[in-house]
N, CA, C and O atoms as a GROMACS GRO file, in nm:
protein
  276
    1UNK      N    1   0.084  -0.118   0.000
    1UNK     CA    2   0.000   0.000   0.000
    1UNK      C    3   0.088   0.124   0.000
    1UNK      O    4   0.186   0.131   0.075
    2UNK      N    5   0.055   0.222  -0.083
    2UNK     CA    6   0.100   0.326  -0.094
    2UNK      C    7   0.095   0.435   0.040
    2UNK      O    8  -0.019   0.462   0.077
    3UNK      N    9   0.216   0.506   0.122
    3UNK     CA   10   0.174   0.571   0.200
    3UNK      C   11   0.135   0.678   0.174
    3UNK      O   12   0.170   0.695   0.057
    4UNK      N   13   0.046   0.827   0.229
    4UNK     CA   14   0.002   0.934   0.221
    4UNK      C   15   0.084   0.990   0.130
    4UNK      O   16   0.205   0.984   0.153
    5UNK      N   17   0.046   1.045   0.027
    5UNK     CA   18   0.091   1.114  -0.060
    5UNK      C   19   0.221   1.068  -0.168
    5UNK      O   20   0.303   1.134  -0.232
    6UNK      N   21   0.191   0.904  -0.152
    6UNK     CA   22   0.273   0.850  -0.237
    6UNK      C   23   0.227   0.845  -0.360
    6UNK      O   24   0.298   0.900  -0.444
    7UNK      N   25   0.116   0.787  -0.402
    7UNK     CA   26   0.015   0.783  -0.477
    7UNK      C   27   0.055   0.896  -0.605
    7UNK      O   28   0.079   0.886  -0.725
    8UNK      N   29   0.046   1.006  -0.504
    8UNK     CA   30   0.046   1.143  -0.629
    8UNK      C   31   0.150   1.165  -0.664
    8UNK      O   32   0.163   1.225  -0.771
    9UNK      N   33   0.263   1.126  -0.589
    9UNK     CA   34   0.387   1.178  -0.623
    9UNK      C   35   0.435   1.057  -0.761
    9UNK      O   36   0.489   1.068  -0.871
   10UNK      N   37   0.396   0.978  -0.705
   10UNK     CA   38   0.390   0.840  -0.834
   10UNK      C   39   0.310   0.923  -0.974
   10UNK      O   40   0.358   0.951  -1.084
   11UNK      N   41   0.210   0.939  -0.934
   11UNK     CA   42   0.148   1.003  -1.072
   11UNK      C   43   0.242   1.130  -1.121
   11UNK      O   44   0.274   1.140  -1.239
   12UNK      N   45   0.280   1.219  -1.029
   12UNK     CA   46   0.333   1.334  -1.079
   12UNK      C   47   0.478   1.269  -1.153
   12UNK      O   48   0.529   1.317  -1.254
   13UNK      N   49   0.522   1.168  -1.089
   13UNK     CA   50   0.665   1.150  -1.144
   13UNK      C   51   0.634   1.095  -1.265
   13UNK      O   52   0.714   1.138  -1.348
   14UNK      N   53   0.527   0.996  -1.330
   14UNK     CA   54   0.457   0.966  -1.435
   14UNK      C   55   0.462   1.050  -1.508
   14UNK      O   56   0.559   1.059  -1.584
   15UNK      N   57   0.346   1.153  -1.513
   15UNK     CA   58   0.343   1.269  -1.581
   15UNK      C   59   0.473   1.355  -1.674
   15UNK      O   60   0.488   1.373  -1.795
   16UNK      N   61   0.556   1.396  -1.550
   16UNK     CA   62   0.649   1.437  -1.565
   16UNK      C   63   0.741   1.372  -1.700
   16UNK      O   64   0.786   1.426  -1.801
   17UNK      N   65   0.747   1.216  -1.646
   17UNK     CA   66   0.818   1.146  -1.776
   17UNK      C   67   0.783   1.196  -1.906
   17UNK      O   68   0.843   1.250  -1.998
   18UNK      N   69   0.600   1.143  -1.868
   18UNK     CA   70   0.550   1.148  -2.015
   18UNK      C   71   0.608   1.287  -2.084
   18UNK      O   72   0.666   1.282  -2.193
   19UNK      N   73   0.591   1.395  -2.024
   19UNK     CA   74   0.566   1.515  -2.090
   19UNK      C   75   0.739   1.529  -2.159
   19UNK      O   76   0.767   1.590  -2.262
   20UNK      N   77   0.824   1.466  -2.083
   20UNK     CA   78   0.991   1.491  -2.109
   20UNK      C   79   1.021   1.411  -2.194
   20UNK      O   80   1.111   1.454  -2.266
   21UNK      N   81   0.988   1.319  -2.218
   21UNK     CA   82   1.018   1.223  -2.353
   21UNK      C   83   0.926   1.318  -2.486
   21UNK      O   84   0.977   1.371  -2.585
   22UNK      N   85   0.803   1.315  -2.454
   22UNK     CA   86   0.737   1.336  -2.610
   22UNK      C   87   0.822   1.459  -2.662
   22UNK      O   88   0.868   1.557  -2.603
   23UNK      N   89   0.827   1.406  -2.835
   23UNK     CA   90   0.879   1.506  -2.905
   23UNK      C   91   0.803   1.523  -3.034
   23UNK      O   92   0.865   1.567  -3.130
   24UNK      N   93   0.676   1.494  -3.045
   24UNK     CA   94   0.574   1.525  -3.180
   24UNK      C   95   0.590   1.448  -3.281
   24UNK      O   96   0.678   1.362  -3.294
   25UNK      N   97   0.503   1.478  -3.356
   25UNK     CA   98   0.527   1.612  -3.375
   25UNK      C   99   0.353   1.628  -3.392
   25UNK      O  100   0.270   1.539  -3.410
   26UNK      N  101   0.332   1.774  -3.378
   26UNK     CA  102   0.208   1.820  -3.332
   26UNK      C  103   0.183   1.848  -3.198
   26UNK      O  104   0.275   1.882  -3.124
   27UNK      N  105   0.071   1.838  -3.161
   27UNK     CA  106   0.034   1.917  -3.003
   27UNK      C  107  -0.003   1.820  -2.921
   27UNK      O  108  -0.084   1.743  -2.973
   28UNK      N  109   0.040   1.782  -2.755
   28UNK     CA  110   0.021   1.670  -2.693
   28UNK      C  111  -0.081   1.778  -2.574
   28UNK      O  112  -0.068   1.888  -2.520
   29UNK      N  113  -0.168   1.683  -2.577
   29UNK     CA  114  -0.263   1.723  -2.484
   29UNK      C  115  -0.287   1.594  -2.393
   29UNK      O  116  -0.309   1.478  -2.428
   30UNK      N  117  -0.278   1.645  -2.279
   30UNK     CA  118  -0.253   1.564  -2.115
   30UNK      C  119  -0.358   1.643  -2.011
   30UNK      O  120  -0.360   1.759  -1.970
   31UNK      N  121  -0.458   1.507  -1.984
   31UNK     CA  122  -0.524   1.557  -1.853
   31UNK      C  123  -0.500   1.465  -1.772
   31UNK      O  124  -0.495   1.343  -1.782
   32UNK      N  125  -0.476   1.578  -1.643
   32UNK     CA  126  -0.454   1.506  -1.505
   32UNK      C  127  -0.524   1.577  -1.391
   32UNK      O  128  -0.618   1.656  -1.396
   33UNK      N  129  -0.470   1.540  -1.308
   33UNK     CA  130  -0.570   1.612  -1.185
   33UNK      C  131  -0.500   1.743  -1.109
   33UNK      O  132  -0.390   1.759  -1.162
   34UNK      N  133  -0.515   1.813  -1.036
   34UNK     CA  134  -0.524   1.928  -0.986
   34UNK      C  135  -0.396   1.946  -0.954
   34UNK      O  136  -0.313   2.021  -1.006
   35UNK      N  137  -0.383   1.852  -0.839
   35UNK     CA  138  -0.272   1.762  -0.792
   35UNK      C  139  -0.093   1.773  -0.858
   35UNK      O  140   0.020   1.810  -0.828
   36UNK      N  141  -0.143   1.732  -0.926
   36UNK     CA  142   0.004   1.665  -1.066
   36UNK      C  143   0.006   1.861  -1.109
   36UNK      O  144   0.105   1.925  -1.072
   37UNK      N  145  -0.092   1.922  -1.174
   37UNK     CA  146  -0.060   2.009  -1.238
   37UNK      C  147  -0.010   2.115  -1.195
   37UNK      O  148   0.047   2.193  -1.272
   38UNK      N  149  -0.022   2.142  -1.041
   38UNK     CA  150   0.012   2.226  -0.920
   38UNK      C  151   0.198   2.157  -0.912
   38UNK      O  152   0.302   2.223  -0.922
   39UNK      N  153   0.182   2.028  -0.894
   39UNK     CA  154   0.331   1.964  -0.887
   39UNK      C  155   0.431   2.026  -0.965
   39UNK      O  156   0.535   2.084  -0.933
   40UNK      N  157   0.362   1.997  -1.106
   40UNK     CA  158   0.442   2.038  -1.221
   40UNK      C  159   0.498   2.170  -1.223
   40UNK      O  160   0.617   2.200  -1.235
   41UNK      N  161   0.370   2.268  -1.204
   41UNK     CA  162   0.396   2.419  -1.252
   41UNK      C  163   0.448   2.474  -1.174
   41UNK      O  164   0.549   2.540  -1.204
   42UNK      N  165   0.395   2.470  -1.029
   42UNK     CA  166   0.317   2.563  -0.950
   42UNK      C  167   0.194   2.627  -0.974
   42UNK      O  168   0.168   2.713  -0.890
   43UNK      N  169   0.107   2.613  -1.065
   43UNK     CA  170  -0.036   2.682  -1.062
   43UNK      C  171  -0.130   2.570  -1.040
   43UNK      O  172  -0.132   2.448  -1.057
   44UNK      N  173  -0.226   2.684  -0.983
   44UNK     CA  174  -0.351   2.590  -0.874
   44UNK      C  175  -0.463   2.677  -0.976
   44UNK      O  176  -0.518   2.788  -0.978
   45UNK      N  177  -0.459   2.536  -1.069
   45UNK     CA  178  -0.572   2.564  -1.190
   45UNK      C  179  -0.740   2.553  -1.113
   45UNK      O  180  -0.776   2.503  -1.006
   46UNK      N  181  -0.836   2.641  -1.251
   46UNK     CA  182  -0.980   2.636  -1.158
   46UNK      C  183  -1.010   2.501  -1.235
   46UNK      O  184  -0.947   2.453  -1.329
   47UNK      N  185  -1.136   2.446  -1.161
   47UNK     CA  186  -1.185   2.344  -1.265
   47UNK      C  187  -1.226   2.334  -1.370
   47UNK      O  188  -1.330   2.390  -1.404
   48UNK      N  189  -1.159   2.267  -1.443
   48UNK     CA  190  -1.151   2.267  -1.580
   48UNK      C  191  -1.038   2.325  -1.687
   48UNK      O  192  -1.013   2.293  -1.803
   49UNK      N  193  -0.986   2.414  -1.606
   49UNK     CA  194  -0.880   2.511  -1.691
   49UNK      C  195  -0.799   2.445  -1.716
   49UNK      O  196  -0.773   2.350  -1.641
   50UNK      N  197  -0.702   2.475  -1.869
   50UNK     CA  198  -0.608   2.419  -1.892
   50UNK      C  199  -0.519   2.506  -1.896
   50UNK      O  200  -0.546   2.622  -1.927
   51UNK      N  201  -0.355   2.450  -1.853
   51UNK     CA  202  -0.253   2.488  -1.894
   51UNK      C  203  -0.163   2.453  -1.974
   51UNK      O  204  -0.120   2.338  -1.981
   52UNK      N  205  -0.112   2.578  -2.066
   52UNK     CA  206  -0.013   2.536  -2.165
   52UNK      C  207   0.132   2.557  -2.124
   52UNK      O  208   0.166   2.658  -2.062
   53UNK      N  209   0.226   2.454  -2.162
   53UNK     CA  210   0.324   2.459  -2.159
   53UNK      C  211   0.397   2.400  -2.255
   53UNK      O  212   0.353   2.321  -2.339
   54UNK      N  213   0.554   2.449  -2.240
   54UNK     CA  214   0.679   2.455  -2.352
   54UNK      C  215   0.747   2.330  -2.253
   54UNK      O  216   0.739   2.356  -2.133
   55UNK      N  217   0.794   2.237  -2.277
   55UNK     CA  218   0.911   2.185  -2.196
   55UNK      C  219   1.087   2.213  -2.272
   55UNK      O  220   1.125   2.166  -2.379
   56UNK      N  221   1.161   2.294  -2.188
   56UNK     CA  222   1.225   2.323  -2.225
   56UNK      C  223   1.371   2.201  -2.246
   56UNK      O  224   1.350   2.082  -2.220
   57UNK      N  225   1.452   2.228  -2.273
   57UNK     CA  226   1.588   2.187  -2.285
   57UNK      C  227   1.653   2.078  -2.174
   57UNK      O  228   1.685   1.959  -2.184
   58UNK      N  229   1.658   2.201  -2.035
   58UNK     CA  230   1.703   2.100  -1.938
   58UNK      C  231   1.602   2.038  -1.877
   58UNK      O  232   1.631   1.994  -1.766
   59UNK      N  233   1.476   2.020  -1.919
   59UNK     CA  234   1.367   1.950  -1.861
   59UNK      C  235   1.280   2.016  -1.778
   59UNK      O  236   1.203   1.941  -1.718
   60UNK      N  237   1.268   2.147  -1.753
   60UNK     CA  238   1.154   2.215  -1.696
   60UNK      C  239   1.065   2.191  -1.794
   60UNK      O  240   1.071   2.107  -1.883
   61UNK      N  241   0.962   2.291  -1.766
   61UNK     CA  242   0.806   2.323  -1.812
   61UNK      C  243   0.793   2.460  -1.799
   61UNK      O  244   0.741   2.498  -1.694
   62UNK      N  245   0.828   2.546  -1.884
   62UNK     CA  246   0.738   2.642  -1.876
   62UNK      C  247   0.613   2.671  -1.932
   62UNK      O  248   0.574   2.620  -2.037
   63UNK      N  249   0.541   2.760  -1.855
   63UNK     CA  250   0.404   2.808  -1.841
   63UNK      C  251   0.390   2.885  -1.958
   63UNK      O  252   0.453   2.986  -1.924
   64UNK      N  253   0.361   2.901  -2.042
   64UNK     CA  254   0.281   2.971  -2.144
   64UNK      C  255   0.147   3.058  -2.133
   64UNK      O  256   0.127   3.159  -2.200
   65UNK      N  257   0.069   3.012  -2.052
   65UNK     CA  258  -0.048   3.058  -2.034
   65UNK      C  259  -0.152   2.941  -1.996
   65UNK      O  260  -0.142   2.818  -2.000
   66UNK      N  261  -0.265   3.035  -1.955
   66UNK     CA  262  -0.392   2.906  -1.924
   66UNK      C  263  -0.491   2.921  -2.014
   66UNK      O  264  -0.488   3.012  -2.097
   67UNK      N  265  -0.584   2.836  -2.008
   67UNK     CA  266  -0.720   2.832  -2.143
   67UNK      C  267  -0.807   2.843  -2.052
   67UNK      O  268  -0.788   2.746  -1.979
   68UNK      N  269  -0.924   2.926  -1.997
   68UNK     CA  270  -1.042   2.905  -1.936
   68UNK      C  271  -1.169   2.836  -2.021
   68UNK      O  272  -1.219   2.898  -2.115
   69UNK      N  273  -1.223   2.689  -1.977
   69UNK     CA  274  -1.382   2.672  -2.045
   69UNK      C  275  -1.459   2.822  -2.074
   69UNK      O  276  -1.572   2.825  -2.123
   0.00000   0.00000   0.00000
């Protein structure tokens, strides 16, 4: 069994992969939960909102902007 807050950190480290490997070509669109996307960025999206991001070079993510429904 996973302890408290293992769970997400498992998903976030998931995530993370996915987004650092893909290289396109075209536009990758990834939904996850609140959770992971707060991990990633730092932003504490509303429900539903999306965020765009660049993954750069040494493996960050930058923020581009958000999409409101």
């Amino acid at each position: 069994m996973f302890a408290p807050g293992a769970m997400s950190d498992a998903q976030t480290a998931q995530a993370r992969a996915l987004l650092s490997r893909w290289r396109g070509p075209g536009t990758l669109v990834v939904v996850t939960h609140q959770i992971n996307i707060t991990a990633l960025t730092g932003i504490y999206p509303a429900s539903a909102q999306g965020v765009v991001l660049r993954p750069s070079a040494d493996g960050s993510l930058k923020v581009l902007g958000t999409v409101t429904p």
